[in-house]
BAFI-3210 file (N, C-alpha, C; in Angstrom, 3 decimals, decimal comma, padded with zeros to 6 digits):
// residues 237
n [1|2|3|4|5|6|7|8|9|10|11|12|13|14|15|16|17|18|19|20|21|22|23|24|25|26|27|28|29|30|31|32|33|34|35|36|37|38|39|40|41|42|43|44|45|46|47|48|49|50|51|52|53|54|55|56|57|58|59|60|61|62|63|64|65|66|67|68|69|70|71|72|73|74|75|76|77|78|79|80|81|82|83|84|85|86|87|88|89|90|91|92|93|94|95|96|97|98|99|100|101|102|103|104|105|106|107|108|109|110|111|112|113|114|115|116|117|118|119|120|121|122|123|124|125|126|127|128|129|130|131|132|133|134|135|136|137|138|139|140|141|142|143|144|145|146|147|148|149|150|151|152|153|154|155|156|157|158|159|160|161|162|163|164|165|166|167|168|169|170|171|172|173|174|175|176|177|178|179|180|181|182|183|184|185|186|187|188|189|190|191|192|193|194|195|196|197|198|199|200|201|202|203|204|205|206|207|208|209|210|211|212|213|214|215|216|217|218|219|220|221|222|223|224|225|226|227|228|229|230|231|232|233|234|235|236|237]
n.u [161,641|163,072|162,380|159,232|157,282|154,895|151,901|148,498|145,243|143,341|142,031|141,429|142,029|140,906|141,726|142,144|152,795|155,974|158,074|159,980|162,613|161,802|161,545|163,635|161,868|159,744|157,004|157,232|156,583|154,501|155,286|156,491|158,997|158,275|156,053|157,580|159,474|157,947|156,593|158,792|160,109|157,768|157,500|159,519|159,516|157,094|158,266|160,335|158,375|157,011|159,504|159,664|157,821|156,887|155,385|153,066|153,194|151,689|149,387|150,579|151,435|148,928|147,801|149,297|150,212|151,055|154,439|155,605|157,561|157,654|154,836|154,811|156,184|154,376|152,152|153,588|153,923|151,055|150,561|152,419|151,265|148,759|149,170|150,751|148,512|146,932|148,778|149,151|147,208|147,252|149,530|150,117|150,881|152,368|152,985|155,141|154,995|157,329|157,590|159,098|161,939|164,954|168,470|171,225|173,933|172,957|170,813|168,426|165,733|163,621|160,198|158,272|158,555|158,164|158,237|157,510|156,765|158,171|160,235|161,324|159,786|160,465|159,251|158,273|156,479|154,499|152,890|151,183|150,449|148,749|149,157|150,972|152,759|155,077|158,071|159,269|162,418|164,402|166,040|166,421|168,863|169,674|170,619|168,757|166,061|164,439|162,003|160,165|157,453|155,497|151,885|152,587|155,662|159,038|159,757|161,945|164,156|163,233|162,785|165,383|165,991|164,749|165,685|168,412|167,848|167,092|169,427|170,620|169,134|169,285|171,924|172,428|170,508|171,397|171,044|168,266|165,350|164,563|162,745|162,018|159,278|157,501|154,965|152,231|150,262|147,769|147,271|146,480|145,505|144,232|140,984|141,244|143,759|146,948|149,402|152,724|156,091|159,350|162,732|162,927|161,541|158,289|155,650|152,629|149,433|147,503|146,120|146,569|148,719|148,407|147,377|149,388|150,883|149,420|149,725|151,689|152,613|154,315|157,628|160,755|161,182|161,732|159,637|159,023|161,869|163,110|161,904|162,828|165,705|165,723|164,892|166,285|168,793|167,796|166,680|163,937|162,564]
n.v [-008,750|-008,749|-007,849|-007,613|-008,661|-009,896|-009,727|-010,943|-011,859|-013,156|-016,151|-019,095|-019,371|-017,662|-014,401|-013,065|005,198|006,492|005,797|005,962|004,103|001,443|000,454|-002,664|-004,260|-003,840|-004,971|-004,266|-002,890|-004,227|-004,672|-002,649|-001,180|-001,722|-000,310|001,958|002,064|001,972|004,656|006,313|005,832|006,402|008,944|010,003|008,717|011,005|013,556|013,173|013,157|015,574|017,597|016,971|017,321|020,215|022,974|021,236|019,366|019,033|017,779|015,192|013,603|012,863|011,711|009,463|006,151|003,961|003,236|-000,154|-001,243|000,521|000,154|-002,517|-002,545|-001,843|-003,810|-005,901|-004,516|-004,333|-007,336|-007,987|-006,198|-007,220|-010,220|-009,775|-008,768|-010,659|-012,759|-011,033|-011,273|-013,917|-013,589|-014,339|-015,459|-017,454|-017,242|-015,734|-012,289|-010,793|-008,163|-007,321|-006,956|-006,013|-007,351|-007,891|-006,229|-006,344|-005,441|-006,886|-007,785|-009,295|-010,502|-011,531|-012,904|-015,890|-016,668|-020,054|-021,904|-024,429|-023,674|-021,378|-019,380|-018,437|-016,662|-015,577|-013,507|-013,626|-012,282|-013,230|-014,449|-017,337|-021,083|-022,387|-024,759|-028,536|-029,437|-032,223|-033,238|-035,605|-038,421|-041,222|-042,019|-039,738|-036,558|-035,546|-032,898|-030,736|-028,302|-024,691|-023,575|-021,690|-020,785|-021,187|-020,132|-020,113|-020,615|-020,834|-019,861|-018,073|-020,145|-020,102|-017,788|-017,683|-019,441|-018,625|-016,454|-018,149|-019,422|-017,007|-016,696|-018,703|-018,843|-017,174|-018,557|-020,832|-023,848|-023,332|-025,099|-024,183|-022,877|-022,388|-020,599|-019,951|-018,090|-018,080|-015,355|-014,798|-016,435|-019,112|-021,787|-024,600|-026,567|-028,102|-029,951|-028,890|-027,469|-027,970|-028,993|-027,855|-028,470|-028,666|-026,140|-024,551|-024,439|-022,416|-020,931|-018,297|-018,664|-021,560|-021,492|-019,960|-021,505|-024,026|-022,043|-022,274|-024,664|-025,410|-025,803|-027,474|-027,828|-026,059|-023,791|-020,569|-018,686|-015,857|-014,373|-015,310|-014,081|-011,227|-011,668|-012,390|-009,725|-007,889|-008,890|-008,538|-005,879|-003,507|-002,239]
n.w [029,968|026,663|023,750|023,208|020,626|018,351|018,452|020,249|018,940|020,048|022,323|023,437|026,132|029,326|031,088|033,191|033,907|033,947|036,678|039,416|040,171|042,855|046,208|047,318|048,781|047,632|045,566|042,902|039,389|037,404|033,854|033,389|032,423|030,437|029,447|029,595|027,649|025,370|025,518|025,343|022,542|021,301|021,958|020,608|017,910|017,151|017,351|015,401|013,482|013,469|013,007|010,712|009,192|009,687|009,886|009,797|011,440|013,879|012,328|010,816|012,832|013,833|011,841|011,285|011,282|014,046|014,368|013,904|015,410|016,976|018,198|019,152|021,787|023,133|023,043|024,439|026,812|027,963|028,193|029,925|032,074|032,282|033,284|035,512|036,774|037,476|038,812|040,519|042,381|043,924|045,316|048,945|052,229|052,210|049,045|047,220|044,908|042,427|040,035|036,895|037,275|037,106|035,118|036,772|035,489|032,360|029,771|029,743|031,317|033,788|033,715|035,778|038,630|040,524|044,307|045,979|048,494|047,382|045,424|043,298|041,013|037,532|035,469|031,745|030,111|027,071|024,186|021,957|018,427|017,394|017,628|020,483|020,268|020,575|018,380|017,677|016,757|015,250|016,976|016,989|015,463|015,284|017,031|019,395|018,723|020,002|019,239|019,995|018,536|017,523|015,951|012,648|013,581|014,325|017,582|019,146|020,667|022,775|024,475|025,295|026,419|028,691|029,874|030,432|032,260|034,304|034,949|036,022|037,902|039,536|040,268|042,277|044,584|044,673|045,788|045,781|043,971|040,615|038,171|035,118|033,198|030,133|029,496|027,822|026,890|025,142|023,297|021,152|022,122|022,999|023,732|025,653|027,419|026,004|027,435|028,024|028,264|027,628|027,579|030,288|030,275|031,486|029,073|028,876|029,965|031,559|033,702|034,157|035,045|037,136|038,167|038,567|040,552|042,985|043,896|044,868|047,038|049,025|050,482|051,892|051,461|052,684|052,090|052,577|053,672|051,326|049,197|050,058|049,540|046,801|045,612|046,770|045,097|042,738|041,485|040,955|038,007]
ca.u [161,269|163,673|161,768|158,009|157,046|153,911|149,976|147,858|144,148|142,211|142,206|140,183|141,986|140,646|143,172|141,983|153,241|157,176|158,038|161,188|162,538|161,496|162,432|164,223|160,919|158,569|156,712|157,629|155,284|154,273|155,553|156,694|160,113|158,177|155,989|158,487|160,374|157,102|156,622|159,953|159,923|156,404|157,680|160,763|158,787|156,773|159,189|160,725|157,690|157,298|160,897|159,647|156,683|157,281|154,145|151,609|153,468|150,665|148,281|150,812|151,190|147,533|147,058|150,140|150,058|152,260|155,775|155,429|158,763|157,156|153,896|155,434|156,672|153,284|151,743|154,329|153,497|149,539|150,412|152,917|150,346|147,686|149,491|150,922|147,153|146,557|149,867|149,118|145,877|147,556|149,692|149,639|152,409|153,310|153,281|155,239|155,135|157,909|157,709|159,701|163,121|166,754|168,984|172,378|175,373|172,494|169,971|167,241|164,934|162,900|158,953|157,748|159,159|157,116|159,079|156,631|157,264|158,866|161,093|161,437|159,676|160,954|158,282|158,700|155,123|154,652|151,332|152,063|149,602|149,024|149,066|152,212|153,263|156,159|157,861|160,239|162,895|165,590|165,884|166,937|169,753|170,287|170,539|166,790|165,932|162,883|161,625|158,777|156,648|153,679|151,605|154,294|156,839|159,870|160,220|162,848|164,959|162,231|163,188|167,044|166,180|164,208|166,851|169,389|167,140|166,872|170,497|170,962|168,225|169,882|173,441|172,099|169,786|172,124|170,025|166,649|164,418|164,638|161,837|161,296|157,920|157,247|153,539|151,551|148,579|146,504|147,735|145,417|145,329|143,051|140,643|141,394|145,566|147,413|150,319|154,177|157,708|160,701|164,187|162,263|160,519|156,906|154,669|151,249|148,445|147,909|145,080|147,261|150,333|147,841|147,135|150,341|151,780|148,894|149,732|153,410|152,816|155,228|158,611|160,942|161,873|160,984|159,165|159,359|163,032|163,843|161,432|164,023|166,995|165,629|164,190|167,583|169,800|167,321|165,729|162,871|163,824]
ca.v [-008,711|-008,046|-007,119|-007,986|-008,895|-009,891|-009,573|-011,866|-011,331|-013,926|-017,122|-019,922|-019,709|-016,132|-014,253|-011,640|006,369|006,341|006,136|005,772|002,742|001,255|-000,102|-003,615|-004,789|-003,775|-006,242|-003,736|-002,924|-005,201|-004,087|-000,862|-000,487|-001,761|000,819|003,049|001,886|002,364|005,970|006,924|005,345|007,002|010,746|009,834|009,000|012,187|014,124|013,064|013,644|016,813|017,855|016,407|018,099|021,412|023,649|020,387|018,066|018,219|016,837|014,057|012,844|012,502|010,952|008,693|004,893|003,822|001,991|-001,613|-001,506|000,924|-000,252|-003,737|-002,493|-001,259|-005,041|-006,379|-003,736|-004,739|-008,746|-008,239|-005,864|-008,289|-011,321|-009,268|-008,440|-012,337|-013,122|-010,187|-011,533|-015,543|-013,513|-014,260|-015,271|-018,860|-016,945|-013,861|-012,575|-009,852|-007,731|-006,466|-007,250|-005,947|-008,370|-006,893|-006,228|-006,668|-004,616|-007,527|-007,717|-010,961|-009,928|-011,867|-013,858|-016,053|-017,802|-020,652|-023,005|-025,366|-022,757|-020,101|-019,363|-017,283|-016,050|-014,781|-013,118|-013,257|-012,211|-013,976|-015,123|-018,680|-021,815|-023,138|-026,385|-028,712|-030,117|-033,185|-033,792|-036,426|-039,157|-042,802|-042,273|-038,311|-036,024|-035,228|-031,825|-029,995|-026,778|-024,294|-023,400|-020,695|-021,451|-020,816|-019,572|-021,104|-019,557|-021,670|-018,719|-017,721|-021,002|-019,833|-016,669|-018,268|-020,599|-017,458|-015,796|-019,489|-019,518|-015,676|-016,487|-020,073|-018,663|-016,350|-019,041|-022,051|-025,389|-023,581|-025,300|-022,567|-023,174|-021,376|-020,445|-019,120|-017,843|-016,723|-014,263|-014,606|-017,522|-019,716|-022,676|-025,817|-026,418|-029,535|-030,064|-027,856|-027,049|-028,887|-028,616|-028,382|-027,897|-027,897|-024,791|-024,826|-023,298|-022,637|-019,764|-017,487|-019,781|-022,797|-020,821|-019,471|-023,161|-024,505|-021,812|-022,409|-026,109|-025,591|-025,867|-028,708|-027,244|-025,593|-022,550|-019,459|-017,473|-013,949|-014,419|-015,633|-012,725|-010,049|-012,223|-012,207|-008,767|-007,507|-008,796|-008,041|-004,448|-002,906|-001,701]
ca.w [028,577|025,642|022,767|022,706|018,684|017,977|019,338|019,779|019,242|020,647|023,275|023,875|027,764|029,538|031,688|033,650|033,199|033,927|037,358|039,889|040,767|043,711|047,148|047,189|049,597|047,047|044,440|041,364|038,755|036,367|032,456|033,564|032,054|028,590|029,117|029,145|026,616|024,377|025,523|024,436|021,446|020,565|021,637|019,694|016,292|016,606|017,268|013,707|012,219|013,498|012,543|008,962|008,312|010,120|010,184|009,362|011,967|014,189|011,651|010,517|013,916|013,949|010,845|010,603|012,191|014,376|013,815|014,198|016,389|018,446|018,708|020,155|023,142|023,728|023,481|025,752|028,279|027,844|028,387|031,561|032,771|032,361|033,651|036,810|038,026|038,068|039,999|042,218|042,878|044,377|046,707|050,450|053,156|050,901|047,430|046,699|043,302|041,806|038,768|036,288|037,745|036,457|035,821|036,946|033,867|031,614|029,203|029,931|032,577|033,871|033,637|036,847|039,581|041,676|045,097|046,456|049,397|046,589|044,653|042,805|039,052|036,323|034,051|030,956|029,384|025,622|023,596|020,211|017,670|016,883|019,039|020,704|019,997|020,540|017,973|018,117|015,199|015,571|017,368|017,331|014,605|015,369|018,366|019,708|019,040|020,294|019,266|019,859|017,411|017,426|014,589|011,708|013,565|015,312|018,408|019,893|020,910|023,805|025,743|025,447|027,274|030,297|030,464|031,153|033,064|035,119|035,724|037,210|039,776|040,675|040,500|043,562|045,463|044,703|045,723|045,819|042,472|039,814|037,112|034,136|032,267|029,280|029,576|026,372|027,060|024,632|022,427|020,215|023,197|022,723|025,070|026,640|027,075|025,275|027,936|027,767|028,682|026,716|027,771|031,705|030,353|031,213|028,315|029,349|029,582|032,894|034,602|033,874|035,996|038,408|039,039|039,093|041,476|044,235|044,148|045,388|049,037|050,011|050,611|052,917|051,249|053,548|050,798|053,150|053,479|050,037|048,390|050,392|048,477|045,287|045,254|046,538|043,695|040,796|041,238|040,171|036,403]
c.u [162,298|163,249|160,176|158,240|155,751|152,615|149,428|146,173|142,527|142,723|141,278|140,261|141,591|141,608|142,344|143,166|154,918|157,266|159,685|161,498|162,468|162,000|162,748|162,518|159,591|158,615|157,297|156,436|155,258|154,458|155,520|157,688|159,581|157,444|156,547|159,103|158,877|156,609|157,617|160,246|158,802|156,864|158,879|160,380|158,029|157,104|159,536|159,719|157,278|158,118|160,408|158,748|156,200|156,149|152,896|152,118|152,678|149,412|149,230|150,991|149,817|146,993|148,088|150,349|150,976|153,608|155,452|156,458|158,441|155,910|153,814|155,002|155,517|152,429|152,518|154,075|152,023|149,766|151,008|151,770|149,436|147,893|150,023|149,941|146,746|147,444|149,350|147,872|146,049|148,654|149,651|151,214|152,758|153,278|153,765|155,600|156,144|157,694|158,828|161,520|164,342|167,622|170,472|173,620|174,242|171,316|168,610|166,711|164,307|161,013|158,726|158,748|157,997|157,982|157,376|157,281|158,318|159,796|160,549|160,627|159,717|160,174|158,302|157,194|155,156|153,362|151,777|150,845|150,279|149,227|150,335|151,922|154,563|156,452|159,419|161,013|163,977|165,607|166,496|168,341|170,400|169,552|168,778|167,115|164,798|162,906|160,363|158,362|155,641|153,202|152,604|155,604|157,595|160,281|160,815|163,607|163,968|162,626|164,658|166,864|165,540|165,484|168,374|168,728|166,991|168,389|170,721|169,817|169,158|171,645|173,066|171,535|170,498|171,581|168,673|166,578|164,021|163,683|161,425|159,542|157,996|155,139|152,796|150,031|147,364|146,698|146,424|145,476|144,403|142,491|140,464|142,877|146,055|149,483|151,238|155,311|158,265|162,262|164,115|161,683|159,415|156,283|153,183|151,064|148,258|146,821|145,579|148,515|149,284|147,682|148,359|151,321|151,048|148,780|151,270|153,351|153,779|156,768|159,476|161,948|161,022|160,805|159,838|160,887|163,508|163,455|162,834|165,300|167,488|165,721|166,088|168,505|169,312|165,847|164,802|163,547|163,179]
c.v [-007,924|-007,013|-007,850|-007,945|-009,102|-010,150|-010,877|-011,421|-012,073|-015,386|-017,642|-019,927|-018,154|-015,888|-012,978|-010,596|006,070|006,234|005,729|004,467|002,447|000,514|-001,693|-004,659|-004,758|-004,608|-005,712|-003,714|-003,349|-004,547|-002,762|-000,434|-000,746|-000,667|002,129|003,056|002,311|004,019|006,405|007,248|006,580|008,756|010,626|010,156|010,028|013,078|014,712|013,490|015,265|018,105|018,148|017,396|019,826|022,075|022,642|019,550|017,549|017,196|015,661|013,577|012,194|011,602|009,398|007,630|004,967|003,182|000,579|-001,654|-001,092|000,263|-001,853|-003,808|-002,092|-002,660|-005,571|-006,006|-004,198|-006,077|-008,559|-007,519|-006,647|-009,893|-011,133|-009,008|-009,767|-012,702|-012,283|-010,498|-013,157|-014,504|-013,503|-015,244|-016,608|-018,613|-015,504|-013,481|-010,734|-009,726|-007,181|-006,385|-006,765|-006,883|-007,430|-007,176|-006,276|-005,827|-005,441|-007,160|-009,155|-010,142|-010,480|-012,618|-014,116|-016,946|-018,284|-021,505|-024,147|-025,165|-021,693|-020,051|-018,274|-017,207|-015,276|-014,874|-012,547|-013,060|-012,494|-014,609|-016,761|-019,486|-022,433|-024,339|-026,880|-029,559|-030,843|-033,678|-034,358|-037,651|-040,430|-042,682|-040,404|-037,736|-035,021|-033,345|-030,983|-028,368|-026,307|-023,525|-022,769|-020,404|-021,676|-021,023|-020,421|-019,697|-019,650|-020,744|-017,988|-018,694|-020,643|-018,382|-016,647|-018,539|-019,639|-016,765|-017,103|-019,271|-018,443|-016,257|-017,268|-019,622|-017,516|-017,110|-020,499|-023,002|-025,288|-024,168|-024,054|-022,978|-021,612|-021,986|-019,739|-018,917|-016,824|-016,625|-014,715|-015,753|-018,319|-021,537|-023,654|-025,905|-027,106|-029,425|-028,465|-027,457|-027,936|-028,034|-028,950|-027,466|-027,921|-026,770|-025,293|-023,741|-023,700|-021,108|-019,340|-018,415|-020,939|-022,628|-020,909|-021,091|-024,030|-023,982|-022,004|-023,845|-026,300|-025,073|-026,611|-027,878|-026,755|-024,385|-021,066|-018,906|-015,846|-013,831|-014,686|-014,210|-011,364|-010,488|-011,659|-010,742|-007,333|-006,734|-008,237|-007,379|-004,594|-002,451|-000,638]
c.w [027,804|024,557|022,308|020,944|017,889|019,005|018,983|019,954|019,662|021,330|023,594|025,493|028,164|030,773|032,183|033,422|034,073|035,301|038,225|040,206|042,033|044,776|046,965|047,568|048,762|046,120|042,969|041,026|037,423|034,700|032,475|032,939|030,486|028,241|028,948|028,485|025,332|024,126|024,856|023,174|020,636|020,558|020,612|017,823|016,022|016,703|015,565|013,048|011,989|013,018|010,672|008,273|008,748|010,640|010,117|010,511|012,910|013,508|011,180|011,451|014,187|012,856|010,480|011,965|012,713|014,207|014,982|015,444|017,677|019,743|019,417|021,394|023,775|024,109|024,106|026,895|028,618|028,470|029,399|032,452|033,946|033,834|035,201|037,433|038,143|039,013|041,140|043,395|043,734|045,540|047,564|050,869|052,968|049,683|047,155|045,352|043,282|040,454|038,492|036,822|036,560|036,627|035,605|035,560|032,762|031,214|029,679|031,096|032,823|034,413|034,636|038,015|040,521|042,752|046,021|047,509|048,944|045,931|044,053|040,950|038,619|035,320|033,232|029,978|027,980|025,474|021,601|019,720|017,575|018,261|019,062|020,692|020,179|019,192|017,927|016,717|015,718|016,298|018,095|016,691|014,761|016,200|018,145|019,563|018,565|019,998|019,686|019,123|017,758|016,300|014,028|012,446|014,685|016,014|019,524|020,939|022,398|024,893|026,122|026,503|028,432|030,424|031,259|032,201|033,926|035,855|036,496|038,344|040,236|040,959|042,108|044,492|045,659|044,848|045,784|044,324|041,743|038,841|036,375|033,485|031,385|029,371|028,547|026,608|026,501|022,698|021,906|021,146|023,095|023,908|026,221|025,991|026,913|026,335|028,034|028,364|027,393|027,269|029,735|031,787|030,625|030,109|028,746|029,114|031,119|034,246|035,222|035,117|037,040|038,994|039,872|040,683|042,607|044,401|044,700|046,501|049,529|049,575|051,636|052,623|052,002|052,455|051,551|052,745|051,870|048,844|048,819|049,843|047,458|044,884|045,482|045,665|042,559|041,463|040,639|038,703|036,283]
res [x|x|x|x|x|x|x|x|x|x|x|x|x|x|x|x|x|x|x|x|x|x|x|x|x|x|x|x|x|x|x|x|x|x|x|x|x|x|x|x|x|x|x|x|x|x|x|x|x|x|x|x|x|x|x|x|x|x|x|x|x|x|x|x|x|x|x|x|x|x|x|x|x|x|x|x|x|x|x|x|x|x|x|x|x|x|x|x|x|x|x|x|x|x|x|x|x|x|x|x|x|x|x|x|x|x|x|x|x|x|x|x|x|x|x|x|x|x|x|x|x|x|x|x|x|x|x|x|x|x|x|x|x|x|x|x|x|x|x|x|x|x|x|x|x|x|x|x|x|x|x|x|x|x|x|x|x|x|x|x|x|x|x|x|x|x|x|x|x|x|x|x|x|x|x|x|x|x|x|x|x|x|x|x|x|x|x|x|x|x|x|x|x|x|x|x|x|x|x|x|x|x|x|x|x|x|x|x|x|x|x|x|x|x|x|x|x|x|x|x|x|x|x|x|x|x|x|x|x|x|x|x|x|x|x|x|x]
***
C-alpha cells in the first residue's frame, strides 16, 4: 500500500503497535507498516500542535480532529487488517498467504500475497466509497480504453500499481501465473454480480477472493517451496 485515500462506510458484501521486521519464513503482519506510518504521522501532528499552543497544547490535541492525510493511513491499516484475518483464515499446506511485503529499491509495499497450486496473487486492499465499475470508451474507430471507476471517481491509476507490483513478483518466479487483484473492503457492491477484470486485474470484495483462492487447486506449483521464494525476495516491511 502507497497511500490509502478514502473510507468506505458500508457494503452490501460482509468481510470478516510498531514492531521489528520479521523472519523471511514468517507470514508478516497484515497493514503493519500503514499502521505505522499512521502512528508517526499522528505523534508528528501533535507534536506541532503542542509546539503551537504551548501551555494549552494538551487541550488542543484533545479537542482538534484529525488531518485527513493522517487519518488515511489509519483506514488503510483497518482494511489490510481486516482482509489479512480472512486470508489468514484459507491457509493450509495448498494456500499460503503473505503480508505486507517490501518491494526491494522501492518506498511501496504489496499488502498481501497469496501462492496457490495454480500461481501466485498480488493483492492490493483498498476501502473506498462508492461502487466499482468498469467503464469501456473507444472502440471500433478508436483504441479501446477501459477504466475504473468508484462511484465518481476514476481510479484507473490503482490497476497501474497491481500491474507493477505483478511484474516484481513474475520478474522473480518467471513462468509461475502472476495475477493481480485489486480488493475493495467495504465498497458499495451489488448483490448479485458485481465483480470484473480489466487490464487481467481482478476487482472484487474479500468473500469473492476467499472464493476464488480456494478454487485454485489444479497446478504444479509447490506452494511450501515457492512461499520461501517469495517471502525471501520481498520482506516483511
Amino acid at each position: 500500500m502507497e497511500c490509502p485515500t478514502e473510507a468506505a462506510e458500508s457494503t452490501s458484501h460482509d468481510f470478516e503497535p510498531p514492531c521489528e521486521a520479521l523472519p523471511a519464513n514468517e507470514s508478516g503482519v497484515a497493514g503493519s507498516s500503514a499502521r505505522r506510518e499512521y502512528e508517526r504521522r499522528k505523534a508528528k501532528d501533535e507534536e506541532k500542535l503542542r509546539e503551537k499552543w504551548s501551555y494549552f497544547g494538551g487541550l488542543a490535541v484533545a479537542l482538534s480532529d484529525e488531518r485527513q492525510h493522517t487519518k488515511a493511513w489509519d483506514r488503510g491499516a483497518v482494511g489490510e487488517e481486516r482482509l489479512g484475518a480472512r486470508l489468514n483464515a484459507l491457509a493450509a499446506d495448498g494456500l499460503a498467504i503473505l503480508h505486507d511485503r517490501r518491494i526491494p529499491g522501492s518506498k511501496a509495499n504489496i499488502d498481501h500475497i497469496a501462492i496457490t497450486p495454480g500461481g501466485i496473487w498480488v493483492i492490493d486492499a483498498k476501502r473506498y466509497k462508492g461502487r466499482p465499475e468498469l467503464k469501456i470508451e473507444g472502440g471500433i474507430l478508436r483504441p479501446r480504453l477501459e477504466k475504473l471507476l468508484v462511484g465518481r471517481r476514476d481510479c484507473t491509476k490503482l490497476v497501474d500499481g497491481v500491474l507493477k507490483q505483478v511484474d516484481f513478483v513474475r520478474d522473480l518466479v518467471g513462468d509461475v501465473p502472476v495475477t493481480g487483484v485489486l480488493c475493495f473492503i467495504e465498497a458499495d457492491w451489488p448483490l448479485i454480480g458485481g465483480a470484473f477484470s480489466t487490464r487481467s486485474v481482478h476487482v472484487l470484495w474479500p468473500k469473492r477472493l476467499a472464493r476464488v483462492l480456494t478454487e485454485q487447486t489444479a497446478g504444479d506449483v509447490d506452494v511450501a517451496a515457492m512461499r520461501e521464494t517469495v517471502a525471501s525476495r520481498f520482506k516483511s516491511a
